[in-house]
Steps between C-alpha positions, in 0.01 A plus 500: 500500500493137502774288577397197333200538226354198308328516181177319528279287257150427495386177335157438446354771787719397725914538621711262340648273672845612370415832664472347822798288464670890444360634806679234640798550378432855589443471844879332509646759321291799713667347797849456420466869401315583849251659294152432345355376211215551262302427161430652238159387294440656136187473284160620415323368827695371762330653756423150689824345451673772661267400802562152484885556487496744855452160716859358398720779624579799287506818679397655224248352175599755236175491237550685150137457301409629155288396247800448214664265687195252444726200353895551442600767270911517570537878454194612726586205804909593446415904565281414763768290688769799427261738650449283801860440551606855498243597742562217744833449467559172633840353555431140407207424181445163426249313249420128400705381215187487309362672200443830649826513704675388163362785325519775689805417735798586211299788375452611826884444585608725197234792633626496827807483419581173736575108464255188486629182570220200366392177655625504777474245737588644865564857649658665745619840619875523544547625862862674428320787244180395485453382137300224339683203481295309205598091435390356180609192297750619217680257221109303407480427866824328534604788739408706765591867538452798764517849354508853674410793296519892595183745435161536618244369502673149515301306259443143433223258350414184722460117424146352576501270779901573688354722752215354757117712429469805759271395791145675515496684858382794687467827214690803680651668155289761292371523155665826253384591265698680216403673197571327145620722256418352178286593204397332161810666297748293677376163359724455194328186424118402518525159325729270269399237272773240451474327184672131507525203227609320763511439840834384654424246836861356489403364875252298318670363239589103490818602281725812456720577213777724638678726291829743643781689398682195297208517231732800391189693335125544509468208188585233744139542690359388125672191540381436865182573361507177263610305766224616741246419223661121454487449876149604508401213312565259788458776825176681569705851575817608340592883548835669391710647803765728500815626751539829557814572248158446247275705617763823556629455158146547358434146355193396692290609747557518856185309586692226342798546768555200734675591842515722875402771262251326246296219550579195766412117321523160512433320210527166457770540188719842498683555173792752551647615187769755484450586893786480716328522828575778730400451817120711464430295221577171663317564799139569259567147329698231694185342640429376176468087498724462149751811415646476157758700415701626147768667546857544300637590828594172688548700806182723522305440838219415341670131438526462868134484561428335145376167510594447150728731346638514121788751435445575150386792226131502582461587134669157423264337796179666502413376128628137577261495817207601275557262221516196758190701696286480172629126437323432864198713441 
């Protein structure tokens, strides 16, 4: 058992350095608890690494090798991690808020029957019960928030660079190994070829030609569409956006969604049609140098961040704005 166990990463032969920055966090945690901590290192060879980790302070380097988990195949790398959990146990498991930790820490949540908090920014062991007090920003980073959370193992990913590295000293912890128990029929997917017209770079676009809710149905993206092609004619890189409302009803795409939980821009002109600006959407776009808004609601939020703002139809203003566009062109 391990009071504290960190999930390690190896970049390029060697630890990560958000792997150290968890062993410090680690060592924190290991003694609030009064206890110990360790990592854990998964892959096809990690052999060295698990010797270069021993000199910052685990008591124990858990290594799990085997050939399948040469690259990152979810399903093989998520049993692995189950496997290791159950036989160590540990109290506390944290990983970076990285790919990896991202992948496997809600699956691994749902296996084990337990709750992950993400990104968090500082930790902490609760000295009344011992629990994992986890603080991480809330609201698009307007807020802060602490949360407590019942089950074992207590289970959070990390934020790169809010904990100092782990120090390289003396090597007094051991190396374990344990036994991977995978095979070949637990891969349920050897490869995927993704097809794409077109590929959507909304941080890279010059303009963005927002579509939400108000468009009232999935038409009202053909009319963005015009206008995106008139505005191309005088900007270099016009792409059609979208809120949230759009991509849940099954209009467009949700590589097109702008927002906390799409894509974070700033343009130099933001067109918001039809979007009334909820708080995850403003917080993707409101860095934008112009914000345009159309809107029939004079009181949407999306007019308090507008620099210009028309409250009209946008099937009455859309066509009017490409007509004078074209006149320009």
């Amino acid at each position: 058992m391990s009071d504290v166990l960190i999930l390690g990463e190896v970049k390029e032969g060697s630890l990560d350095l958000k792997t150290l920055e968890l062993l410090g966090a680690g060592k924190k945690l290991a003694g609030e608890l009064g206890g110990e901590f360790s990592l854990l290192l998964m892959g096809d060879s990690v052999s060295g690494m698990a010797d270069e980790a021993l000199p910052y302070g685990p008591a124990k380097v858990y290594k799990l090798e085997h050939h399948l988990l040469q690259g990152f195949k979810t399903d093989l790398w998520l049993a692995c991690l189950e496997q290791a959990c159950r036989e160590i146990n540990p109290k506390v498991l944290l990983m970076s808020h990285s790919f990896l930790g991202m992948e496997l820490g809600p699956r691994l949540a749902c296996r084990l029957n337990t709750r992950l908090t993400t990104d968090c920014i500082d930790l902490s062991i609760d000295p009344e019960d011992g629990l994992l007090l986890r603080t991480k920003p809330v609201s698009g980073g307007n807020a802060i928030s602490v949360f407590k959370c019942p089950g074992e193992p207590q289970l959070a990913t990390v934020r790169g660079k809010v904990f100092a590295a782990a120090e390289s000293g003396d090597a007094n912890g051991e190396i374990v190994d344990i036994k991977a128990k995978i095979d070949e029929s637990m891969i349920k997917v050897e490869s995927l070829e993704i097809v794409r017209e077109e590929i959507v770079a909304l941080d890279k676009a010059d303009v963005v030609v927002s579509g939400g809710a108000g468009l009232g149905e999935e038409d009202g993206f053909e009319l963005l569409e015009e206008l995106r092609e008139a505005l191309s004619k005088s900007f270099a890189n016009v792409m059609i956006g979208c809120s949230r409302v759009a991509v849940d009803k099954g209009w467009i795409s949700s590589d097109h969604q702008v927002g906390l939980t799409g894509t974070m821009i700033s343009p130099d002109i933001y067109v918001a049609v039809g979007i009334s600006g909820a708080i995850q959407h403003l917080v993707g776009m409101v860095h934008a140098k112009k914000i345009i808004a159309i809107n029939t609601d004079p009181g949407c939020n999306m007019f308090k961040v507008a620099d210009y703002g028309v409250v009209e139809d946008y099937e009455e203003i859309i066509p009017a704005l490409i007509e004078k566009l074209e006149e320009l062109s």
